[in-house]
Structures are given as structure tokens and as C-alpha cells.
N, C-alpha and C positions, 0 to 999 in steps of 0.2 A: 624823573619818573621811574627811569631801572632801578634805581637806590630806595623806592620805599617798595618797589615789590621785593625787592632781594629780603629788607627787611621784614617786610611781612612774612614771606617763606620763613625768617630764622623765628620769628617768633611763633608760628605756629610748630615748628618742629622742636621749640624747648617744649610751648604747651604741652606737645604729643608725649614726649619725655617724661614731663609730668604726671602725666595720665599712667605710662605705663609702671613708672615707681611706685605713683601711689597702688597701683592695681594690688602689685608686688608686696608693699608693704601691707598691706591687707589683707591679702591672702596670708602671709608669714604672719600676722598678727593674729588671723582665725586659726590655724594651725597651732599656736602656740598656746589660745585659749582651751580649746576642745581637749589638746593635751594634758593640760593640764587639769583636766573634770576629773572625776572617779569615773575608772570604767563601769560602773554601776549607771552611769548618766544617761537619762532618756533621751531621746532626739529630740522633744517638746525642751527641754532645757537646756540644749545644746541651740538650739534656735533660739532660745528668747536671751539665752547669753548673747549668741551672736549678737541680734536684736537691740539689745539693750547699747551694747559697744558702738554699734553703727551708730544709733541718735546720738551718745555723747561727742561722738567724731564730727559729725554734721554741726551739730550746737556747736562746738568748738571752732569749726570752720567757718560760720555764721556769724560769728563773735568777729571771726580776725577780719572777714571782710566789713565788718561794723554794722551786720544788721541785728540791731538790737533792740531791745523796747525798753522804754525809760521804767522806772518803778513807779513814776505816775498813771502814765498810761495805763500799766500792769493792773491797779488798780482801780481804773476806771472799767474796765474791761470786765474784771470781777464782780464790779455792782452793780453792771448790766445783767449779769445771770439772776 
């Protein structure tokens, strides 16, 4: 029983790891975007950039854990509207 708490401890403290990388690379990834705007760039477009980065990241990470919808579905779904 000591050996799957031990194990639970290490896996929550990779989790944690993870969480703080990804935070990390997030932040270095917003930083790198905004820099590279024209400083002419409003804060409305500096947000919807953000904005926009963040769903592709989520969709993508949505993807690897396989939640996805089939293209039937997809269009079933459309000829309900």
C-alpha cells in the first residue's frame, strides 16, 4: 500500500512539472507573439492574437487526447441548425 501512495506522490509531482512548463512555455510563447506585432498594434489585437493562439493550443491538445468528432457527426450536427 506505501508503494502506490509513493507512486501517486511522483505522479502528481511530474503532473505539477507539467503544469509549470507548460505555464512557462506560454507565457515565452505570448511574449514572443506581441513582440513581434508592429508597435502600432492595439491591445483589441494583441488580445484577439493571443485569443486566437490559445483555441489552436486547446484544439490541438483536444486532438492528442482524442477527443474528437467524426465528419459525420460534424455534419449531422450542421443540419440540425
Amino acid at each position: 500500500m506505501e508503494h502506490i501512495q509513493i507512486v501517486q506522490g511522483l505522479i502528481r509531482l511530474v503532473d505539477q512539472h507539467r503544469e509549470i512548463v507548460s505555464m512557462e512555455n506560454l507565457k515565452q510563447e505570448a511574449i514572443n507573439v506581441i513582440s513581434k506585432m508592429p508597435d502600432t498594434a492595439e491591445i483589441d489585437d494583441i488580445m484577439y492574437r493571443l485569443y486566437v493562439i490559445d483555441k489552436v493550443r486547446k484544439g490541438r491538445e483536444s486532438v492528442q487526447r482524442g477527443e474528437v468528432v467524426s465528419m459525420e457527426d460534424l455534419k449531422k450536427e450542421i443540419e440540425s441548425w
